[in-house]
C-alpha positions in Angstrom: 3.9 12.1 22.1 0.6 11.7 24.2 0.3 15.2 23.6 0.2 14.8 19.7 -2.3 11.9 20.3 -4.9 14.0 22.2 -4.4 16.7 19.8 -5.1 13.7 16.9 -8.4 12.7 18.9 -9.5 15.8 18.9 -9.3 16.4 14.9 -10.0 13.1 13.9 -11.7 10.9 16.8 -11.1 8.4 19.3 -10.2 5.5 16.6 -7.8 7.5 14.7 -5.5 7.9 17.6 -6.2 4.4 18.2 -4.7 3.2 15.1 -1.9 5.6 15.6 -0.8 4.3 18.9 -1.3 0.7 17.6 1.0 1.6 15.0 3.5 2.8 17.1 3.6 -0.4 19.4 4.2 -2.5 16.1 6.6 -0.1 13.9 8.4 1.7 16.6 11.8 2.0 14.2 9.5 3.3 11.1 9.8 6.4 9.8 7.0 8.1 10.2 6.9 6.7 13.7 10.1 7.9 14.6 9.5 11.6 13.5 6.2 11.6 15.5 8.1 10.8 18.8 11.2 13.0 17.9 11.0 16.2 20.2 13.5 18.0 17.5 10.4 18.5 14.9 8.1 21.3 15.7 4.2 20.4 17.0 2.9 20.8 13.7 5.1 18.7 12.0 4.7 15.8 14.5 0.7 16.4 14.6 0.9 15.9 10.3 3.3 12.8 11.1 0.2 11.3 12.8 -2.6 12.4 10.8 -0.8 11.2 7.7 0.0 7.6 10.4 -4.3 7.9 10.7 -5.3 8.2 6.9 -2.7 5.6 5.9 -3.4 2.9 8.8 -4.3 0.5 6.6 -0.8 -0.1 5.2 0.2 -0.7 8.0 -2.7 -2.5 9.8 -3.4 -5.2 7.6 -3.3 -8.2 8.5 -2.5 -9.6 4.9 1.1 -7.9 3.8 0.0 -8.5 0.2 -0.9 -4.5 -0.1 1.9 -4.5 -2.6 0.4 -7.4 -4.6 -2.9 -5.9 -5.0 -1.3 -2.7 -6.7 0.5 -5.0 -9.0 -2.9 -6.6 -9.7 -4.3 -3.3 -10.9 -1.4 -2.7 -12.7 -0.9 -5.6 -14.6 -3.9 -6.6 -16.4 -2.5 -10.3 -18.0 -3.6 -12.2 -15.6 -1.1 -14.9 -16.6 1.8 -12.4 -16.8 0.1 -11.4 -13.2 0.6 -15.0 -12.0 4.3 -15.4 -13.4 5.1 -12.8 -11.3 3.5 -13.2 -8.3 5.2 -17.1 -8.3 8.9 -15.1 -9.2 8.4 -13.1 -6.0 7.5 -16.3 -4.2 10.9 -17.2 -5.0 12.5 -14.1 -4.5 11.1 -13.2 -0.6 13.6 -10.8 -0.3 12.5 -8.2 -3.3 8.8 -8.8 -1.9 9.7 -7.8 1.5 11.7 -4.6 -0.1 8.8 -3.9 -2.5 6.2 -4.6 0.9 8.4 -2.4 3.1 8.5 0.7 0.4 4.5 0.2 -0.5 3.9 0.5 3.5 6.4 3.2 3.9 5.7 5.6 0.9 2.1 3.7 0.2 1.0 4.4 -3.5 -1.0 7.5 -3.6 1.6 10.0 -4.6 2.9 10.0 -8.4 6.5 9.9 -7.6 6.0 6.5 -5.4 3.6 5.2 -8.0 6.0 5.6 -10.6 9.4 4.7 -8.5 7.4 1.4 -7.7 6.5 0.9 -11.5 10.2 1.3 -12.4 10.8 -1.3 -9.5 8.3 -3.6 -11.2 9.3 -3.0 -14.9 13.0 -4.0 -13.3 11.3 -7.4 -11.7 9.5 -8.1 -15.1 13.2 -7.9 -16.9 14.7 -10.1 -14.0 11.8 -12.6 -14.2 12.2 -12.9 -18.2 16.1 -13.2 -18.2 15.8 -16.1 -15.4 13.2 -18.1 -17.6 14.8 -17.5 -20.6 17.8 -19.4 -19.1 16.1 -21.7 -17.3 14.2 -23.2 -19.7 15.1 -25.0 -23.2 14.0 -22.9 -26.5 11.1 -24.3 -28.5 11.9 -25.1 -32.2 10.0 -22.1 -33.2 12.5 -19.8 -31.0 15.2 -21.6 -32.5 14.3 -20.6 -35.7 13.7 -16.9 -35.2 17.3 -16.4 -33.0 18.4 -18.4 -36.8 16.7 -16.3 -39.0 17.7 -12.9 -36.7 21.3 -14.1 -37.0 20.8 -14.8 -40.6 19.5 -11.1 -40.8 22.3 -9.4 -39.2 24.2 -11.7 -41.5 22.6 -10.5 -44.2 22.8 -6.9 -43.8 26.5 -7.4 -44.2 26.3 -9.3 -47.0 23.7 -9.1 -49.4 23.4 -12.8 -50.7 22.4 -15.0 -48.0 18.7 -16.3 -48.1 16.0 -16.9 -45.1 16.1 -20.3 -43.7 12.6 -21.9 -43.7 11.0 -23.5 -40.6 11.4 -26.7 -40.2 8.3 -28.6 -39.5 5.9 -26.5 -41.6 4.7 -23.2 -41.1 2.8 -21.6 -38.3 
């Protein structure tokens, strides 16, 4: 391995195989870690193991874990919506730590991790709405359009029924 480091330091500098080795104190059991040690991979493989370790450092460097977070951010622009589900994965540590593991591991710059972690997110959103939708009591105006969308499918089988107006006035 030290012989893939001084090869590093020689294409990109002193602090590049710096970071690298840091990383490998922390992460020894990650991925990319492991394939940089492993003697079974050929030199070039295990040198592109560690100069993709370098570029990427950050992911694993930081010292806030929320690198996952601010892709969300950028991703969801509602900053309410933004909130709701930053507080679901509060409750939910154990999706944030898989969604923190896979951001570190895969980071976000190719187009098949950006879009497996939108999927992941879009899954999260459906998850969060189901769980408030249950938690919480239905306002009267929610009441009245699961009435008026039973009345509907209603309706379409039988052609007389009429629409039910909101009680309370209209809105």
């Amino acid at each position: 391995m030290y012989g893939i480091l001084s090869l590093l330091k020689s294409l990109k500098g002193k602090d590049a195989m710096r970071r690298v080795l840091e990383i490998t104190k922390r992460y020894p059991d990650a991925r990319r870690v492991r394939n940089m040690k492993n003697p079974m991979f050929d030199e070039k493989s295990r040198l592109n193991n560690a100069i993709n370790l370098a570029e990427g450092s950050d992911r694993y460097l930081n010292p806030y874990p929320g690198t996952f977070m601010n892709y969300v951010r950028h991703k969801i622009p509602n900053r309410g919506m933004f909130g709701d589900l930053a507080n679901w994965y509060r409750l939910h540590p154990e999706k944030m730590k898989t969604m923190n593991d896979w951001h570190m591991e895969m980071g976000s710059s190719s187009p098949w991790s950006r879009q497996f972690m939108d999927g992941m997110i879009q899954n999260d959103i459906a998850e969060m709405a189901k769980t408030n939708f249950a938690m919480r009591k239905l306002t009267d105006h929610e009441k009245y359009m699961l009435a008026v969308a039973k009345q509907r499918k209603q309706q379409a089988m039988q052609k007389n029924a009429k629409i039910l107006p909101f009680p309370g006035g209209r809105r």
